[in-house]
C-alpha positions in Angstrom: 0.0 0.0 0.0 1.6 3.4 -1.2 2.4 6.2 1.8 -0.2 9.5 2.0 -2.0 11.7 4.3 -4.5 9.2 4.1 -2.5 5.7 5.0 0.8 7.3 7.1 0.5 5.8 10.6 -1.7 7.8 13.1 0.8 7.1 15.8 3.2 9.7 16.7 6.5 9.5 17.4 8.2 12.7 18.2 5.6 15.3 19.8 5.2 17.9 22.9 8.8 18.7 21.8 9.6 22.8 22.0 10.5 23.7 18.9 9.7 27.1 17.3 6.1 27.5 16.1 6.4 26.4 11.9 9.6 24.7 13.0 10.1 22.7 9.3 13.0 20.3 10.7 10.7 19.3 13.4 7.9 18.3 10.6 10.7 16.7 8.6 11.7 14.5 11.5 7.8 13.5 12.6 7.2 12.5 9.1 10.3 10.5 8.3 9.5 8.5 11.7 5.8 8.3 11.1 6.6 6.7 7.6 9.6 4.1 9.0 7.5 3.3 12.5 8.3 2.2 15.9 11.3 0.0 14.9 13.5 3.0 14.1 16.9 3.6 15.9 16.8 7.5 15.6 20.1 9.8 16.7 20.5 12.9 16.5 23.5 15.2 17.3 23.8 18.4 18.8 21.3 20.6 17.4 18.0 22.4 16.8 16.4 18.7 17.0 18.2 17.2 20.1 18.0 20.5 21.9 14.1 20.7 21.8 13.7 16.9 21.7 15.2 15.9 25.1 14.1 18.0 27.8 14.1 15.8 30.5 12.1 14.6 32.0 9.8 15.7 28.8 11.6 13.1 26.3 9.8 14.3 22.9 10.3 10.5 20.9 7.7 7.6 21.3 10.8 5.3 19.9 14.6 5.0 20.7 16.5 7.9 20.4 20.2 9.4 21.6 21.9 12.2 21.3 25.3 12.3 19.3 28.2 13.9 19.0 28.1 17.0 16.8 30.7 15.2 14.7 29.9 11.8 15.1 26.0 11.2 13.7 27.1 8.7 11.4 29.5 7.6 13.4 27.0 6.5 16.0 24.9 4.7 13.4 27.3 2.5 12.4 27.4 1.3 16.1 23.7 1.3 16.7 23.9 -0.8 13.6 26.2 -3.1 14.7 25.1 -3.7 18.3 21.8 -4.7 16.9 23.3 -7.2 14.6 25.6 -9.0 17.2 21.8 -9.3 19.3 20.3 -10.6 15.9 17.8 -7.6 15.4 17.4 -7.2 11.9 14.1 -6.1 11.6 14.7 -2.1 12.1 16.1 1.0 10.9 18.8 2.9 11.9 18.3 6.6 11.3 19.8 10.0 11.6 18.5 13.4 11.6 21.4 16.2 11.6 21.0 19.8 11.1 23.0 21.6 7.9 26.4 21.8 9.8 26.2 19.1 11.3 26.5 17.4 8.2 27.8 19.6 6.1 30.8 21.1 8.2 31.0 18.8 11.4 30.2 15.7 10.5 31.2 15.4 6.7 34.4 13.2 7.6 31.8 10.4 9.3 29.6 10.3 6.8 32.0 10.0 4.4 33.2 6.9 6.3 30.2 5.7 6.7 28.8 5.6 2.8 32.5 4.0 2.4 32.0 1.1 4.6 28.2 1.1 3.2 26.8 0.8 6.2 22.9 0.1 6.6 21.6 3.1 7.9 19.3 6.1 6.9 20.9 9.6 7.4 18.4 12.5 6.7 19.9 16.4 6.8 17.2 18.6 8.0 18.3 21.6 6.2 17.7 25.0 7.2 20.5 26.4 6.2 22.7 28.1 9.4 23.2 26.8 12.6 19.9 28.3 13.8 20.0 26.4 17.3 23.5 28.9 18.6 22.3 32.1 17.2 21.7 31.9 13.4 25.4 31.7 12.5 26.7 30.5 8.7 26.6 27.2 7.9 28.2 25.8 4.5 24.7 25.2 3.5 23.6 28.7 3.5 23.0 30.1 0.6 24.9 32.8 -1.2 23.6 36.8 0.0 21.5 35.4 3.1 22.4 37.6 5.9 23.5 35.7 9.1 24.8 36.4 12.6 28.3 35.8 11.4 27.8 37.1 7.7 25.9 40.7 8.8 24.5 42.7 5.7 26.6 45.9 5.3 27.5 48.4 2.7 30.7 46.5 1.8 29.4 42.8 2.2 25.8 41.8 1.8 25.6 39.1 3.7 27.4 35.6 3.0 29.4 35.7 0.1 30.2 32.0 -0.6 27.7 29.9 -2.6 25.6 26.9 -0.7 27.7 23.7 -0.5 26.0 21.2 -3.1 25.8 18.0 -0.5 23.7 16.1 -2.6 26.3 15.9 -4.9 29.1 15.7 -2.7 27.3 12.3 -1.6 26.3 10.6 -4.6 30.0 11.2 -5.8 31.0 8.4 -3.5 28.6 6.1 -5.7 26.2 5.7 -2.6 23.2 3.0 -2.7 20.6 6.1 -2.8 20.8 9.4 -2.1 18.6 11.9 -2.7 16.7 15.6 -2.2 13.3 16.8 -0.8 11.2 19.6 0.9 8.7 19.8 3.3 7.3 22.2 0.8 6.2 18.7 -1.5 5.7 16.6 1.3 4.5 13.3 -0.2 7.8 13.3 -2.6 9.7 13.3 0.9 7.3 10.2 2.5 8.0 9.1 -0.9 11.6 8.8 -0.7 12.0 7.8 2.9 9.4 4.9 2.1 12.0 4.1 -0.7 15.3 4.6 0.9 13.5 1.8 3.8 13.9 -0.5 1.1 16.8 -0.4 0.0 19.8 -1.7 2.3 23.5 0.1 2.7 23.9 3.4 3.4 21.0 5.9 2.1 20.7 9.7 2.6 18.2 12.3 2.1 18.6 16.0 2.4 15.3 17.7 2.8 14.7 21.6 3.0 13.2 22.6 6.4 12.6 26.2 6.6 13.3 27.8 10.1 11.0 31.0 10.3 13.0 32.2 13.0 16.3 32.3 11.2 14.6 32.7 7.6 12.3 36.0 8.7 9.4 34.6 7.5 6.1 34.3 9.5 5.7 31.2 11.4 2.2 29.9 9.1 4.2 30.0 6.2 6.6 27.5 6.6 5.7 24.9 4.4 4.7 27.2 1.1 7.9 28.8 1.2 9.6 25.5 1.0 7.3 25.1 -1.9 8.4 28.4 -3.5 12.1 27.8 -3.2 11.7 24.4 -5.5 9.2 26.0 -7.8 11.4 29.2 -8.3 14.1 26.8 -8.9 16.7 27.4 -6.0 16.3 24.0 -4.9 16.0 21.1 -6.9 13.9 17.2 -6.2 16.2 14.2 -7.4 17.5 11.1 -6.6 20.8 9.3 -7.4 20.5 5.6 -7.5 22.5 2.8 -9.0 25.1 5.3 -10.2 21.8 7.5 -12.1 20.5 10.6 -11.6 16.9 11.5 -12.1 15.2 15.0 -11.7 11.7 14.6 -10.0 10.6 17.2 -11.0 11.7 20.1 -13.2 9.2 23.2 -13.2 8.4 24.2 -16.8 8.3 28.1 -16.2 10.0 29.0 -12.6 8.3 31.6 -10.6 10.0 34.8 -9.5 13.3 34.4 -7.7 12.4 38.0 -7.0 8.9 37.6 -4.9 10.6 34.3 -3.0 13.8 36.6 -1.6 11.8 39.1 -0.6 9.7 37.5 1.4 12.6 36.6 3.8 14.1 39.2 6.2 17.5 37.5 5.6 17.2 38.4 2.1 16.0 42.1 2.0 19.1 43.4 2.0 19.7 42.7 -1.8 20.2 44.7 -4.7 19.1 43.7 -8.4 23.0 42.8 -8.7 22.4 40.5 -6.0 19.4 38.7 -7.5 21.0 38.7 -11.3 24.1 37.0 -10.0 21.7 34.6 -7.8 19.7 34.0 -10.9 22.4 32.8 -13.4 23.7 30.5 -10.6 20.1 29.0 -10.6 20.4 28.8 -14.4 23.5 27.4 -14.7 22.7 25.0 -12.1 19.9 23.7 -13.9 22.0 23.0 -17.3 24.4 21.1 -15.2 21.6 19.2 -13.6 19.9 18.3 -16.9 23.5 17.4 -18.2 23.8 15.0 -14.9 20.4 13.2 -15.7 21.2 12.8 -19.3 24.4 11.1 -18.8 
């Protein structure tokens, strides 16, 4: 039976947790656990996620959980993994949720080791591009102009002046079982691909966009459409890589206004039309190489 609003488990497993209201990394990690049940191993570093998660005596997950390392998410789930199979437990996933730098800057070097050894776990970046849990500083994930704690908006430097680190890529470069993108903005493609990566065994990863309204500057109901907006404007991207192939999920066939999606962020209203023109043939160029990548 195929995964929707309609057939995902009514059973919750990570609730009464105190995340910010329209927290998207905290829908991104109910979801993923709803779809892969109460046989999931979850851990979770240092973060937005463990930090409002695991307030005791107010534990926020109805399965097993533990809190990481920063560095060491994969790490960890290659020994979850491996305690369960000298007790003989097969039947369960072992699962990760890390936050942008956690995976991107702090963890890279375990992951890395991990996808090398193929180990069979699930590691999902929640990606909400800074580290929003310390104070909104840059992450490697955050994208190019976004003004941050550490990359303030002035009249010399409008905000972060290095482009956002293409993980996806990074990852499927190390010919990976599957790996793959998603947004809470097109939440049934993420179900989707969590559903999909629980089928396959070895080492699977899924970076999903989860807006944080707090860091973003965006109102706290609007969450999930602006996660819609940044694929449909074409600054994000759906695909998977899978058996060394890459396929585009979906590929908009007129993007909407890079403009109207920048400014409706705070982070972002510092930009000039110079700003947007360079962020705009980025997106373009991006999207040739990604068409190239699928056609290969």
């Amino acid at each position: 039976m195929s995964l929707n609003a309609r057939t995902l488990s009514e059973e919750e497993f990570f609730y009464g947790h105190k995340a910010c209201a329209g927290c998207g990394g905290a829908l991104a990690v109910r979801i993923a656990l709803k779809v892969l049940g109460e046989r999931a191993f979850a851990i979770l570093p240092a973060g937005c996620m463990s930090a409002v998660g695991f307030n005791f005596p107010q534990l926020c997950f109805g399965n097993n959980a533990i809190i990481s390392t920063f560095a060491g998410t994969a790490s960890m789930l290659t020994g979850v993994r491996a305690g369960l199979q000298a007790q003989g437990i097969t039947d369960c996933y072992v699962v990760g949720f890390a936050g942008d730098g956690g995976t991107a800057d702090i963890g890279l070097q375990a992951l890395s080791g991990a996808i090398d050894r193929d180990d069979d776990v699930l590691y999902i970046c929640y990606d909400n591009e800074a580290y929003m849990n310390t104070g909104i500083q840059k992450s490697s994930l955050t994208p190019f102009g976004a003004r941050t704690t550490t990359t303030p908006a002035g009249q010399r430097i409008r905000g972060n002046i290095r482009p956002k680190k293409n993980m996806f890529e990074i990852v499927a470069s190390h010919n990976i079982p599957y790996a793959a993108t998603a947004s809470i903005g097109y939440l049934q493609d993420f179900i989707n691909k969590v559903d999909k990566a629980s089928r396959i065994r070895g080492t699977r990863y899924i970076h999903v966009i989860a807006p944080c309204p707090t860091g973003w500057g965006i109102a706290v109901d609007e969450t999930v459409d602006i996660a819609r907006e940044v694929v449909d404007c074409g600054l994000w991207y759906l695909a998977e890589y899978e058996q060394g192939h890459y396929t585009l999920n979906r590929r908009p066939s007129e993007f909407t206004e890079i403009t109207h999606y920048l400014s409706r962020q705070s982070r972002f209203r510092h930009l000039t039309q110079e700003d947007v023109e360079v962020i705009q043939r980025s997106r373009d160029d991006k999207w040739k190489q990604l068409e190239a990548l699928q056609n290969r």
